[in-house]
C-alpha positions as CSV (number, residue, x, y, z in Angstrom):
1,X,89.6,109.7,93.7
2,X,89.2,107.8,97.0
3,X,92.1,106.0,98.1
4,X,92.1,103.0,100.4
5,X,95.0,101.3,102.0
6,X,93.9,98.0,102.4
7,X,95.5,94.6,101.7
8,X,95.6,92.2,98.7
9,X,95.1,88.3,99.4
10,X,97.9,86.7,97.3
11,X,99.4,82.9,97.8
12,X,98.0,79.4,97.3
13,X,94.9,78.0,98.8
14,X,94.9,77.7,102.9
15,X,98.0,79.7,102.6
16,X,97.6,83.4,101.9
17,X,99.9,86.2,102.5
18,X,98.8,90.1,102.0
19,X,100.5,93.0,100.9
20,X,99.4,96.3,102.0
21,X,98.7,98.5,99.4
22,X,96.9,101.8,98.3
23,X,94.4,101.6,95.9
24,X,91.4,103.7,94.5
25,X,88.4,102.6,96.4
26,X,86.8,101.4,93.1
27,X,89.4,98.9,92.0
28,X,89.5,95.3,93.0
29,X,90.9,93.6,95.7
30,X,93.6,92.5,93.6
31,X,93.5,95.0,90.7
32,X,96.1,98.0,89.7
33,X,97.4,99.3,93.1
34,X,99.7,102.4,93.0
35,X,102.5,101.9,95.8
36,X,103.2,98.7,97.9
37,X,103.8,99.8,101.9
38,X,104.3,96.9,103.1
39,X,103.9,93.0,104.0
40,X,101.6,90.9,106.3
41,X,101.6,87.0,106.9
42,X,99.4,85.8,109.4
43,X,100.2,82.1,109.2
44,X,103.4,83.0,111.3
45,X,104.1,82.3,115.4
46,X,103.8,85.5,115.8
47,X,102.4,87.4,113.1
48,X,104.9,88.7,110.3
49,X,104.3,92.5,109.3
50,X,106.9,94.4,107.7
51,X,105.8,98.0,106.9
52,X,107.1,101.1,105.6
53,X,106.1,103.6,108.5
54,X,107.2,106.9,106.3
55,X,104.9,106.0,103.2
56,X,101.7,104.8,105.1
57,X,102.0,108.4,107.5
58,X,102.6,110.5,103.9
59,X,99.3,108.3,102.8
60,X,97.5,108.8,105.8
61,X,98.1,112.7,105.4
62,X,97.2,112.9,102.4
63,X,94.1,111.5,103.3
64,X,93.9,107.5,102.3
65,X,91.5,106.0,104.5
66,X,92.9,102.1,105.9
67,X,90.3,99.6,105.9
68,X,89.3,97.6,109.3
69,X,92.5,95.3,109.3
70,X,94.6,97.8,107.8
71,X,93.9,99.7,110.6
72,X,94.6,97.5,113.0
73,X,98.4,97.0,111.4
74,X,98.7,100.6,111.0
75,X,97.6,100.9,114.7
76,X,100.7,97.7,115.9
77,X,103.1,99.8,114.0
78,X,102.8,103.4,115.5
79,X,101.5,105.1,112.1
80,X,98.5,105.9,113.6
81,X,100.4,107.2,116.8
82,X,103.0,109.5,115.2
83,X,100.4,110.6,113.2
84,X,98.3,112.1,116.0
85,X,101.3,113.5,117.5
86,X,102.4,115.5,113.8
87,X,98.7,117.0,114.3
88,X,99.7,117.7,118.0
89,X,103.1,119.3,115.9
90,X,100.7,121.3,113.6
91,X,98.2,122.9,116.3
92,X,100.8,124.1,118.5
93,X,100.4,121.8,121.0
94,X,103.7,120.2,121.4
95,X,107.1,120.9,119.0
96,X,108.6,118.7,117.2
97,X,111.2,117.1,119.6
98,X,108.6,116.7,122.1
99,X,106.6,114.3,119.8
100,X,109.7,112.6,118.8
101,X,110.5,112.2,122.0
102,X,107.2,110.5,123.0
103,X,107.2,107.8,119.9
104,X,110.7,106.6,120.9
105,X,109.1,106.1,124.8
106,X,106.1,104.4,122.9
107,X,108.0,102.1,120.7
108,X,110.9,101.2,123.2
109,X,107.5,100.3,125.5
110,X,106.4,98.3,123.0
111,X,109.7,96.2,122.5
112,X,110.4,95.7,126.2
């Protein structure tokens, strides 16, 4: 089973809003999805994306594979980030504090 995390075009015409969800590859774009990470509403000054960091790194470990734009969110967020740094935490490259360390830096960066 391939898994995607991708989003899902919901709303009225002109005025769409996407969830971001995982879902088998072979389902539609709007078909059964099997959890909800998070939200994303580009009609906003700026941008709206609420997501659940913790679930979309479990689903990128586990080996879901985001689409283009997914990506891109996942990428905003830090997912992608802190999850290069828990591979850093695996091969013995850095410990654990160290990586924590260096996505607080990133993120307090990122808000100044």
């Amino acid at each position: 089973m391939s898994l995607k995390i991708r989003l899902q075009r919901k709303g009225r015409k002109k005025k769409p809003y996407y969830p971001i969800v995982v879902i088998d590859s072979r389902f539609h774009r709007n078909g059964k999805f099997i959890e909800k990470l998070g939200f994303y509403n580009p009609h906003t000054n700026p941008s709206t994306i609420i997501l659940n960091v913790d679930s979309a790194l479990n689903w990128l470990q586990k080996g879901a594979q985001p689409t283009n734009t997914a990506r891109s969110i996942l990428s905003k967020k830090g997912v992608l980030l802190k999850q290069h740094l828990l591979k850093g935490v695996k091969k013995q490259a850095l410990n654990v504090v160290e990586a924590e360390n260096k996505f607080k830096k990133w993120i307090e960066n990122k808000n100044a």
